[in-house]
N, C-alpha and C positions, 0 to 999 in steps of 0.2 A: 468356097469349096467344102462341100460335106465328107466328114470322114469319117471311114467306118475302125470302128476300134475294138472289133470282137478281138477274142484272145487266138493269133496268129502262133504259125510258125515262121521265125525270120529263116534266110536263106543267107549265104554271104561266100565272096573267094577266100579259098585256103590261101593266104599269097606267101608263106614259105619264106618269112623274116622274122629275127627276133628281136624286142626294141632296142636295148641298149647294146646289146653285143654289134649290133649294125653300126654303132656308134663307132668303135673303135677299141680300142683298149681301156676297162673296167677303171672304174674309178679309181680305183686305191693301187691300178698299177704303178710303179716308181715310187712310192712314199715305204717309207719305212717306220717304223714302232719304236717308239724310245724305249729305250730297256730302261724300264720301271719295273714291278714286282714280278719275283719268279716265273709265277705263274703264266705273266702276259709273255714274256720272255719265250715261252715256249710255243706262243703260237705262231703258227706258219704261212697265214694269209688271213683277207679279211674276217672282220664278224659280220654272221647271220642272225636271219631272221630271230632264230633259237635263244644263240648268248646274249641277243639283246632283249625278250621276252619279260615283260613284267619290268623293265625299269626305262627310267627317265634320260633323255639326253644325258643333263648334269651329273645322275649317276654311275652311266657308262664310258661316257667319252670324256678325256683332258681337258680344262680349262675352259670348259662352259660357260658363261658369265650371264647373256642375255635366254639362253635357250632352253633351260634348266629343266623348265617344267616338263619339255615338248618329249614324246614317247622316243625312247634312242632312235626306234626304227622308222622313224616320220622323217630324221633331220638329214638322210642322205637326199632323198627327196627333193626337201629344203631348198638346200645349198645346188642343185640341180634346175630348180625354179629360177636362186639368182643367179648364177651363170646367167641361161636364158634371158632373161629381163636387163642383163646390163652387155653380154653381148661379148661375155670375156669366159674365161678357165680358171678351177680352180686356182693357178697360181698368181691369180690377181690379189686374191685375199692373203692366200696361206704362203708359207714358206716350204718351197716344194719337200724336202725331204724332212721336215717337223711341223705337222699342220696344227700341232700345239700350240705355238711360240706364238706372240704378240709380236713379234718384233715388226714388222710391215704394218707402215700407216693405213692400208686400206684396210685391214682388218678390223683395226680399232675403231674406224669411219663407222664401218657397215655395223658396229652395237649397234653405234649411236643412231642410225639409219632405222634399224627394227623396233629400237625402243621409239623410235617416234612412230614408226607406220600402227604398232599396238595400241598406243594412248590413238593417234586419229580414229582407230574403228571403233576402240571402247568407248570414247569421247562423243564420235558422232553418226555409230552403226549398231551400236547393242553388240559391239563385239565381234561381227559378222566383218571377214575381208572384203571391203570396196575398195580400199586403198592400200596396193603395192607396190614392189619395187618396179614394177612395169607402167606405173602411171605415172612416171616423171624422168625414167631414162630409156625409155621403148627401146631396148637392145643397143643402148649405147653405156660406155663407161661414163660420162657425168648427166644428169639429168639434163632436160632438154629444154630450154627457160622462153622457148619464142616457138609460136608456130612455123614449121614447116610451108617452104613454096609445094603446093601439088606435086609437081615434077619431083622435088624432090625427095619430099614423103615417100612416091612409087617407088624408087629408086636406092632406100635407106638399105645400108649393108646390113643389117640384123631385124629378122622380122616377130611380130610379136609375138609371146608365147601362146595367146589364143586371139589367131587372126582367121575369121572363118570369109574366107575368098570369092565365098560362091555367093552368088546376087539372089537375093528372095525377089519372085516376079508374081505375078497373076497367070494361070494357063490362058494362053491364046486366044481369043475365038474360036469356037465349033471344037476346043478340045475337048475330051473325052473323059473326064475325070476319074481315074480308074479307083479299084475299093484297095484297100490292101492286099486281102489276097489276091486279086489279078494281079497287082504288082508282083509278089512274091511269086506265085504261081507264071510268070511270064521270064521271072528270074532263073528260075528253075528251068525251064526248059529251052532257055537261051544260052544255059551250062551245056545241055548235053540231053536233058531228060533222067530222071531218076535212075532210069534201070542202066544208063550211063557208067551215072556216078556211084552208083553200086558197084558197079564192076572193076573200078579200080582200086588194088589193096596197096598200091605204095607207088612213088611216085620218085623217080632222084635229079636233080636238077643241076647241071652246070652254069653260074650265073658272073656274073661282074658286078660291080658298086662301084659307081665315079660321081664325082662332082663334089666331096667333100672340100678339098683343097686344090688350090690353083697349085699347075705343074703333077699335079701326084698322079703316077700312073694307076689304071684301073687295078681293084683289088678282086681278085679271085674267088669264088664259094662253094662250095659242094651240099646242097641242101636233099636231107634226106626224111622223107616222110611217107610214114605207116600208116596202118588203121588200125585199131580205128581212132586215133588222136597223138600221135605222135610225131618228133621233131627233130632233127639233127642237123645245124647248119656251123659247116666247115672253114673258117674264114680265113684266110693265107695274107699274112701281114708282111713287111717287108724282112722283118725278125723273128717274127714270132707268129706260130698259130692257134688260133682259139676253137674252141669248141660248144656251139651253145646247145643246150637239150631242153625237150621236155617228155618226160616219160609218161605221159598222162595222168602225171600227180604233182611231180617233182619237176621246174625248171631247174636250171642248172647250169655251170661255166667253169669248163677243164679249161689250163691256159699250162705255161712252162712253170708257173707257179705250184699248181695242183688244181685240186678242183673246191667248188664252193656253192652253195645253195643261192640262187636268187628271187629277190623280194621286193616287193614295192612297184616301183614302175619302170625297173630292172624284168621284171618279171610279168609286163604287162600284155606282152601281144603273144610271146609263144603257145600259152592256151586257147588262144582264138586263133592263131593262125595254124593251128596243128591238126585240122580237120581235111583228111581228102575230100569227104565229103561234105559240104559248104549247106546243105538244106541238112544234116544233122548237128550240123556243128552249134548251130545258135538256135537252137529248140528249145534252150533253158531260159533263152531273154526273156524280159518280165517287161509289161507296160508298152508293147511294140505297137507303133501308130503312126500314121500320115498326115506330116502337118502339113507341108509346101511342096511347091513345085522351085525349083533354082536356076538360074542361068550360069553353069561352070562353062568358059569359054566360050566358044560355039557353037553345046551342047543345052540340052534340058533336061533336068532329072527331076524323077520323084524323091523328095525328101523324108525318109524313116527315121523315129526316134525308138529309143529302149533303154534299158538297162543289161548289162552283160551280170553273168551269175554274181559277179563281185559287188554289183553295185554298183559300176562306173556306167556314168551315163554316155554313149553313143549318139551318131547320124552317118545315117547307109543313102548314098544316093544313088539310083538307079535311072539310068538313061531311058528319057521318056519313048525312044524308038528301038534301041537294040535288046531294052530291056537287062541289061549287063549293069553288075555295080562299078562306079566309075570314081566313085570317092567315098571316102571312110574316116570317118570323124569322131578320134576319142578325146573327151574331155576330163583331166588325171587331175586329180583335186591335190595340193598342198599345202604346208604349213603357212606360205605365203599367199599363194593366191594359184589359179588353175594353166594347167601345162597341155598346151593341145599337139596330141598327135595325128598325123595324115599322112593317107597313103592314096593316091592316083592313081587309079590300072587304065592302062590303054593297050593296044595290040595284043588283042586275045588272036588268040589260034586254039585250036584242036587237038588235044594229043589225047589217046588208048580213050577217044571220042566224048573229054570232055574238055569244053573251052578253060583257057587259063592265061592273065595278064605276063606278056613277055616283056612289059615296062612298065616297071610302076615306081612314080616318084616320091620319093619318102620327104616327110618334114616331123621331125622330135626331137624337146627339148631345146630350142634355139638351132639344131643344125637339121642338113639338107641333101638330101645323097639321091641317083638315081640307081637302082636296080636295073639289068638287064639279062633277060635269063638267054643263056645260048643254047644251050638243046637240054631235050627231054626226055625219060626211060620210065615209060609204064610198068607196073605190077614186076617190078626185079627184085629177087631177092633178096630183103635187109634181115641182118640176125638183129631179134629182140637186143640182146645185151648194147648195141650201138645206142640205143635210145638210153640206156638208163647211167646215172651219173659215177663217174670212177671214182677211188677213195679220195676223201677229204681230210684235211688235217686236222688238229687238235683244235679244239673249241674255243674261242678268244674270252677275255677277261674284263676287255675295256679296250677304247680306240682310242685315236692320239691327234683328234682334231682339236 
């Protein structure tokens, strides 16, 4: 396959989630801050990006022992990687309401677990992650000591943190091999056409989320989106409702707690996904190119690679006949080893005439939820102020992991 690698503009769906807010309730919901120094005492929710700026795990957060060095704001991450890889929640490790305490033997396990995966890569990598918590417990709680029957490998209740589904094939006979921009350019007009998608300024969505847990009935959304990059998605918990934004600078997450800045891979999809318009939205990717062709299902896509503005590397796959993106592959690097997120769109429709996915199946951080949007409202009025984030509380001091 010859491909062409001039400097492109990518195209992509706004699809109108935000990553970890889709998750459910923020990490640091239910844990509470041991009253230690006045200071900390006085904050009112988690710490951001900010208070943790310039210092080290060990320096910001309780009782660090193994993780010292690693930057504060790398280690929520982290501990998000191992969830994923062993297939469990926070309160495997920690003690739910003091994530300080030793007292839980799996906490003390899992030093000793990282101090050996560090000596393995500097031992026998140059220091570089080959070897992590996901190469010997694939989303299970004890490592896995026997190969898997087929059957039931397909079948495992925790899937890996970077399992890419789709089959690398050869195109056809007598296929067509298109350049990139015919890809991009057949994407585009498989939306709606430009002058389309110009024409829509905001977009509000009525949506549902199910499939997280067995028995739980579908969860409610209200997703609300400006232009030109902007995000509001409403989520109705059985207690509690959240609030995720992106202002076109600032993500963000109002909850009954208050509101708080979000960072990391908290903070990873609402600036991509907050573009009405999908052929401006990724105009800043760096490096976009066509490597394969994939067999997803009982589809064929053209496979795109890049870099999004941040650096994180990306795969856009685009249906070799309807020319619609059909799958969405980001690869989130951390302290451990790489966190793959994906997102599915199928049943595009039409709406204020341009197509948009009314199901698309989400998979991040070890969980797995379907989206369903139920109706749709073109260019209606949103006030500015909706997008941007309400007050926040007093600046934290230190955490209490």
């Amino acid at each position: 396959m010859r491909v062409h690698t001039a400097p492109m503009r990518i195209f992509t769906i706004a699809t109108t989630l935000a990553a970890m807010a889709i998750l459910g309730a923020p990490a640091w919901a239910g844990q509470t801050t041991q009253a230690a120094p006045a200071k900390q005492a006085e904050h009112q929710g988690p710490p951001t990006e900010a208070d943790m700026a310039g210092k080290t795990a060990g320096q910001f957060y309780k009782n660090i022992k193994v993780l010292t060095d690693v930057p504060a704001d790398k280690l929520h991450d982290g501990m998000q990687y191992a969830s994923a890889a062993l297939g469990v929640r926070c309160e495997f490790c920690h003690q739910e309401d003091n994530f300080a305490s030793d007292q839980k033997k799996e906490k003390r396990t899992a030093r000793k677990m990282m101090t050996m995966l560090f000596a393995i890569d500097k031992d026998n990598f140059n220091g570089r992650t080959e070897v992590s918590c996901y190469t010997c417990h694939q989303g299970h709680e004890r490592p896995i000591g026997a190969p898997m029957p087929a059957e039931a490998a397909e079948t495992a209740s925790a899937p890996a943190p970077l399992m890419p589904r789709a089959k690398p094939i050869q195109p056809p006979p007598g296929t067509k091999v298109l350049t990139l921009d015919q890809i991009l350019a057949n994407y585009a007009e498989a939306l709606g056409g430009q002058k389309a998608l110009d024409g829509v300024t905001s977009r509000v969505i009525d949506a549902e989320r199910s499939g997280e847990a067995e028995n739980q009935p579908p969860i409610s959304q209200e997703i609300y989106e400006g232009a030109p990059n902007k995000l509001l998605i409403v989520t109705h918990f059985r207690q509690r409702t959240f609030r995720t934004g992106y202002s076109g600078t600032e993500v963000w997450q109002g909850s009954p707690r208050g509101a708080r800045s979000l960072y990391g891979m908290e903070a990873l999809l609402p600036p991509r996904e907050a573009q009405l318009n999908p052929v401006a939205s990724l105009e800043q990717y760096k490096g976009m190119r066509l490597v394969a062709m994939a067999q997803i299902g009982d589809r064929q896509a053209w496979v795109v690679t890049g870099r999004a503005p941040d650096g994180t590397p990306e795969r856009l796959f685009f249906d070799t006949k309807t020319g619609l993106l059909v799958r969405r592959m980001i690869v989130y690097r951390t302290i451990f080893g790489p966190l793959l997120f994906e997102a599915d769109y199928s049943q595009y429709r039409k709406q204020g005439g341009v197509a948009i996915p009314y199901k698309t199946d989400w998979w991040a951080g070890g969980r797995g939820w379907t989206e369903t949007v139920k109706s749709v409202k073109t260019n209606v009025p949103i006030k500015t102020a909706e997008f941007e984030p309400p007050a926040k509380p007093p600046a934290a001091s230190g955490g209490n992991r």
